[in-house]
C-alpha positions as CSV (number, residue, x, y, z in Angstrom):
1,X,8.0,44.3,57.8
2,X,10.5,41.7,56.8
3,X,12.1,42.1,53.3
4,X,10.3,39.1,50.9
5,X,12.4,36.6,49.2
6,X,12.4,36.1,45.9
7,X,10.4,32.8,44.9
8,X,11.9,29.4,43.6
9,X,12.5,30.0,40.0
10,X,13.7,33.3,40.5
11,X,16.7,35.6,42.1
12,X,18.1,39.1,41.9
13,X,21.0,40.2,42.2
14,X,19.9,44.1,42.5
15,X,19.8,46.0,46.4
16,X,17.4,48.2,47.3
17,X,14.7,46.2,45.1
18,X,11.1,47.9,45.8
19,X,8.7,44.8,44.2
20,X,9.2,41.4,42.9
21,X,9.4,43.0,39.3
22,X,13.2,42.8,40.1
23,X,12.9,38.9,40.9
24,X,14.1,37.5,37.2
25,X,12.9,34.2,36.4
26,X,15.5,31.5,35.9
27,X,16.1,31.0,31.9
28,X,14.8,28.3,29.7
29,X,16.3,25.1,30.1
30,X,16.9,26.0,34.3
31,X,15.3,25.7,37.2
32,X,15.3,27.1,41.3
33,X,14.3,25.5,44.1
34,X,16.1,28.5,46.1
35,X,13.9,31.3,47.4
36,X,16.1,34.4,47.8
37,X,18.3,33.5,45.1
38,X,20.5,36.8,44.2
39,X,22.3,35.3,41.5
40,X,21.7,33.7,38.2
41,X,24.4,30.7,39.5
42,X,21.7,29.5,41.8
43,X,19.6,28.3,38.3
44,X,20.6,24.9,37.7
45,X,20.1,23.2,34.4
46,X,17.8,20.3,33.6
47,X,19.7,17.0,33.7
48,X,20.5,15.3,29.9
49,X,17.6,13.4,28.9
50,X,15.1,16.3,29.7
51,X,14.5,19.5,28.9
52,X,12.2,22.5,30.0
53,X,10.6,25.5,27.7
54,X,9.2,27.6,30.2
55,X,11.5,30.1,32.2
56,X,11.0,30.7,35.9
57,X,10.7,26.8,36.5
58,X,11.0,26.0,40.2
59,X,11.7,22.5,40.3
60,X,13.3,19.7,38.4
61,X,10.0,17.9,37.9
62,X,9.6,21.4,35.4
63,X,12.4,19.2,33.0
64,X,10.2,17.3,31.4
65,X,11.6,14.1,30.2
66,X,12.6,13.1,27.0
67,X,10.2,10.1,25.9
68,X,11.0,6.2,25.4
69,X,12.7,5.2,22.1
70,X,14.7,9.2,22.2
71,X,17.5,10.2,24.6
72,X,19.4,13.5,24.8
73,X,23.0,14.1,26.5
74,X,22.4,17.7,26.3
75,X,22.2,19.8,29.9
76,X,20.1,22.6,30.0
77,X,17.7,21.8,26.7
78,X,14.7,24.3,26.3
79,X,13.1,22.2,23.3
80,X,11.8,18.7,23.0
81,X,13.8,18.9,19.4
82,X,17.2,18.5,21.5
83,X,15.7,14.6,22.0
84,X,16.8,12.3,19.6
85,X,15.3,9.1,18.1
86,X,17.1,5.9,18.8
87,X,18.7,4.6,15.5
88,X,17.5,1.9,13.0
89,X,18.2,-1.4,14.7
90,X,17.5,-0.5,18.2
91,X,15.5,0.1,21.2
92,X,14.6,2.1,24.0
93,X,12.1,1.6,27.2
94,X,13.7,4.5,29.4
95,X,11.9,7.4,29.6
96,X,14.4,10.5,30.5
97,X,17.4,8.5,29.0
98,X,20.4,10.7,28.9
99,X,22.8,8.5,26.3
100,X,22.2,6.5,23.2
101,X,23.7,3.6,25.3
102,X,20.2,3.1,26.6
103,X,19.1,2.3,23.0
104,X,19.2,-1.2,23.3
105,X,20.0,-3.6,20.0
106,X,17.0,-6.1,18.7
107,X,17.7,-9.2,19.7
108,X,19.0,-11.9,17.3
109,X,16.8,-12.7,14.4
110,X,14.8,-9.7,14.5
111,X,15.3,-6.4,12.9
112,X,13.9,-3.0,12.7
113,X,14.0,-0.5,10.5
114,X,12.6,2.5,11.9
115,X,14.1,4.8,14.4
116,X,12.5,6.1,18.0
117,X,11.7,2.0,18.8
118,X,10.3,2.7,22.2
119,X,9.7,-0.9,22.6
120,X,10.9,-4.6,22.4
121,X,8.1,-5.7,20.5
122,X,9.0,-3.5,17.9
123,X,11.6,-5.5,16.1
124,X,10.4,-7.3,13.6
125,X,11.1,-11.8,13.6
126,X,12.7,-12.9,11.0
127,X,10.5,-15.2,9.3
128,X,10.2,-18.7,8.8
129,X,13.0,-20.3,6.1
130,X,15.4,-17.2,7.5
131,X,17.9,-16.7,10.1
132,X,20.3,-14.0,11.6
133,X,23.0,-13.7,14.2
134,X,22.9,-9.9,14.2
135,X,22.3,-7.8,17.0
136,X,20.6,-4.5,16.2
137,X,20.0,-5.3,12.4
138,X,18.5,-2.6,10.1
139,X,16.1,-4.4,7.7
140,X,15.0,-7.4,6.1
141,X,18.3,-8.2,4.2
142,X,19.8,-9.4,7.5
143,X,17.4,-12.5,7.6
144,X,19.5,-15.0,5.5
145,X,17.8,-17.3,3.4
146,X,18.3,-21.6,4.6
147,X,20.2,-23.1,2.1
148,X,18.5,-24.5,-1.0
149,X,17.9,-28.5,0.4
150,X,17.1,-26.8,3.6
151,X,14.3,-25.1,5.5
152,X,13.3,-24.3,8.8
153,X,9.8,-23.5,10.8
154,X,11.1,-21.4,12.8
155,X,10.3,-17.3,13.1
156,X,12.8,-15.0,14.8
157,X,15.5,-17.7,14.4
158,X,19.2,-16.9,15.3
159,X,21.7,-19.7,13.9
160,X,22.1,-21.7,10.6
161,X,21.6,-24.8,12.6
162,X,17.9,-24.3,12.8
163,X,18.1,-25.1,8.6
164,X,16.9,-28.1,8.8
165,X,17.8,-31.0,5.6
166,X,14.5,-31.6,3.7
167,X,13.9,-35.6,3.3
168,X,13.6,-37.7,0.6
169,X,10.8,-37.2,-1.8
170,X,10.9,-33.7,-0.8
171,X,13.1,-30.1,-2.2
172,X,13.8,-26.6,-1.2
173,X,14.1,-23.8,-4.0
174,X,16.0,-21.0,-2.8
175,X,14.8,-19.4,-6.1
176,X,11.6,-18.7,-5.2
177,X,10.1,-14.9,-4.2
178,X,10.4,-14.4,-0.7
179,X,7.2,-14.3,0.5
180,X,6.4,-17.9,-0.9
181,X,9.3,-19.6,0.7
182,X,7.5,-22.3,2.7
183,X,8.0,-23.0,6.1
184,X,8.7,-27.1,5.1
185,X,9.8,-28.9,2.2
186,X,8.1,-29.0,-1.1
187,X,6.7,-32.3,-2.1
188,X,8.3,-34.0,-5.5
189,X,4.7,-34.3,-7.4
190,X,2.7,-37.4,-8.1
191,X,4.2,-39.5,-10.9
192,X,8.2,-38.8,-9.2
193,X,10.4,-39.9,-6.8
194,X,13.3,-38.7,-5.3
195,X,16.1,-40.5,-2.9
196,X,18.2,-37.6,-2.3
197,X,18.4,-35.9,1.1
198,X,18.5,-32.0,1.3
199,X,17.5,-32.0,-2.7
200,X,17.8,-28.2,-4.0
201,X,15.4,-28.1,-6.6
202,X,12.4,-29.8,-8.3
203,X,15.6,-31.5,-11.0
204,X,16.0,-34.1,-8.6
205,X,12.4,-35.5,-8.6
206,X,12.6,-38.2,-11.0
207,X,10.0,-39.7,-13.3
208,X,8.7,-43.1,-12.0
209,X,10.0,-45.4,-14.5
210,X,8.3,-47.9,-16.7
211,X,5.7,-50.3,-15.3
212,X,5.2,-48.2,-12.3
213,X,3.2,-45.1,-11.4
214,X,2.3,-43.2,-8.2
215,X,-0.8,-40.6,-7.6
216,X,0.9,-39.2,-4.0
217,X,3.2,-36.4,-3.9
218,X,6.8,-36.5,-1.9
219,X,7.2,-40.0,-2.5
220,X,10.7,-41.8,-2.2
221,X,11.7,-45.4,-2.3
């Protein structure tokens, strides 16, 4: 009878071995695809963006892959801990990715303030009356406010350009809470008037004067 190889995953580096109890499995973090092996130097370690917690693996599919929205330039890992989320403001779709490069920023006028994003959809528009021209923005606060005059029906936008004046018989309070900002103008109320373009604030809604009245809101001359 021939002498038996050692399997994948394993080697020995002892002569004269009598059973397969002298076949050592390949560490944590390692893997063989070499039967025979009769030193430690034919495990290889799992590739960054993987890693494997059983020894005697004997094959790279045994790395298992870190998951989308983590990555891991470690070689060799024997825990899933060695995976690390993608920061606050970004992205990842890549499955097994070995760098934070893959960690992609959200687009303009989004943000996202979680980490491990594993997808696009994740980041968060920037809602209507807001804008930003930051890639991979953290939270909320990177959405600036349109101008008080100004306002704009656009989610997700990227550019002050899309603050668009409000018209005449119409205003914009910046001062209002968030979450009420309208997506248009605010109508100056029945009984006023206004003529000014891009008006800030109800102040420039004037009373209709004296022999005259009006029951429709947003009026102008």
């Amino acid at each position: 009878d021939a002498c038996l190889a050692c399997p994948q995953g394993t080697y020995s580096n002892e002569t004269g071995a009598t059973s397969d109890d002298f076949c050592l499995p390949c560490p944590a973090g390692t893997y063989s695809m070499t039967p025979g092996g009769y030193s430690i130097a034919v495990c290889l370690q799992c590739p960054p963006g993987t890693y494997s917690s059983e020894p005697g693996a004997p094959s790279p599919e045994s790395c298992l892959p870190c998951i989308a929205g983590t990555y891991s330039v470690s070689y060799g890992a024997t825990t899933v801990d060695v995976c690390l989320k993608c920061p606050q403001g970004k992205y990842s779709t890549t499955p097994q990715a070995p760098n934070i490069s893959l960690c992609l920023d959200c687009p303009l006028g989004t943000y996202y303030e979680g980490t491990g994003g594993d997808r696009l959809g994740i980041c968060a528009d920037c809602p209507m009356g807001t804008w930003s021209d930051t890639p991979g923005a953290i939270s909320y606060s990177f959405c600036q406010w349109c101008a008080a005059g100004t306002y704009s029906d656009l989610e997700r936008a990227t550019s002050i350009a899309t603050c668009i004046n409000c018209l005449a018989g119409k205003y914009s309070d910046p001062d209002k809470l968030p979450l009420e900002f309208p997506a248009d103008c605010l109508d100056c109320p029945p009984g006023t008037y206004s003529t000014e373009v891009a008006a800030p604030n109800a102040s420039y809604c004037l009373p209709c004067p004296a022999g005259s009245w009006s029951d429709e809101p947003g009026i102008f001359p």
